[in-house]
C-alpha positions as CSV (number, residue, x, y, z in Angstrom):
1,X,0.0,0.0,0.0
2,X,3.1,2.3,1.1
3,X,4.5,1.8,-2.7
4,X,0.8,3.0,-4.0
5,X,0.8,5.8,-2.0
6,X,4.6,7.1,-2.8
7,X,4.1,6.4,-6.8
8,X,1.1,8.8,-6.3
9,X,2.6,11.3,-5.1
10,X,5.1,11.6,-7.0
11,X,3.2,11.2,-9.9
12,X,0.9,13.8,-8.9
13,X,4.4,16.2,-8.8
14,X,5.5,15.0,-12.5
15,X,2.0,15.8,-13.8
16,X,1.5,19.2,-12.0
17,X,5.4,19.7,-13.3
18,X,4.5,19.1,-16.6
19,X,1.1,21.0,-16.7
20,X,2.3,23.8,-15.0
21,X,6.1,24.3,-17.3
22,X,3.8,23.6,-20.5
23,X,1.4,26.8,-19.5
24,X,4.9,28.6,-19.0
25,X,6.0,28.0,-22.8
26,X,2.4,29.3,-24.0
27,X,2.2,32.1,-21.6
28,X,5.7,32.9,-20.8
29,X,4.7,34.4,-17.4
30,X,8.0,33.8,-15.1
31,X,5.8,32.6,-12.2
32,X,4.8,29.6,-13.9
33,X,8.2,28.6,-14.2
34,X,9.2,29.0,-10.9
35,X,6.2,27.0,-9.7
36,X,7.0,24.5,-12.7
37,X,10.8,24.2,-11.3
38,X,9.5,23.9,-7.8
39,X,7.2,21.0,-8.8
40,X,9.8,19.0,-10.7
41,X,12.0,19.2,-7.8
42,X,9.3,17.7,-5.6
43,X,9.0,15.2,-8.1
44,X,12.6,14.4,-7.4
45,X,11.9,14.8,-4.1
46,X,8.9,11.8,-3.6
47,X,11.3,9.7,-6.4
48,X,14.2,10.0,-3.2
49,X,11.7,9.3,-0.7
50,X,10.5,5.9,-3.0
51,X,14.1,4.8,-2.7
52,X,14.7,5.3,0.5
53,X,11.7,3.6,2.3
54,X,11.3,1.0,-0.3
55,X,14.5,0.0,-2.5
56,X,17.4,1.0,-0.4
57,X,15.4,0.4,3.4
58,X,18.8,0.1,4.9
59,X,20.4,2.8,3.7
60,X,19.6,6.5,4.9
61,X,18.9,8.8,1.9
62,X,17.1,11.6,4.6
63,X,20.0,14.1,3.9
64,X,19.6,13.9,0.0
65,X,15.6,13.9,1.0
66,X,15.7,17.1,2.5
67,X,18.3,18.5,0.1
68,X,16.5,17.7,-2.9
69,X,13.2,19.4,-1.1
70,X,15.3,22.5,-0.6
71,X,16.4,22.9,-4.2
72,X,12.4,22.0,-4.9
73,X,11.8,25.1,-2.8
74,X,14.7,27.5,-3.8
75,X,13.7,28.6,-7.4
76,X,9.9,29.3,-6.0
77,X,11.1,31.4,-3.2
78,X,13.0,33.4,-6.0
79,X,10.1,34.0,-7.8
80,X,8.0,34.9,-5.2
81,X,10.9,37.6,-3.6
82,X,12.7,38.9,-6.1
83,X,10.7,38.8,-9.6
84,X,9.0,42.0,-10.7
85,X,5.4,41.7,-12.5
């Protein structure tokens, strides 16, 4: 059920990535992309969290977890603080 649940997810992130950085090509507004980044770094994000609880269960992959969150979050807090429009 754990496996479901994680493939979800991180589905869920690929599709919203995908979605979101396709409306940014048509549109070209620069908060799309930043959302679009932020979603294919969560994507990366539940992929890390897949191989940690369910391929590699002995190894701890919690600092590349959190790592690979932060770079998820990074390019949206930049768009968010710093871009004008």
């Amino acid at each position: 059920m754990a496996a479901t649940i994680y493939a979800l997810c991180a589905l869920t992130a690929l599709a919203c990535a995908v979605l979101i950085l396709r409306s940014y090509f048509k549109t070209k507004y620069r908060l799309l992309l930043w959302s679009g980044l932020c979603f294919a770094g969560l994507f990366i994000n539940n992929v890390l969290l897949m191989m940690d609880r369910l391929v590699f269960p002995a190894a701890d992959l919690s600092t590349w977890r959190l790592l690979a969150g932060l770079g998820a979050l990074l390019p949206l807090l930049y768009g968010l603080i710093l871009e004008d429009e």
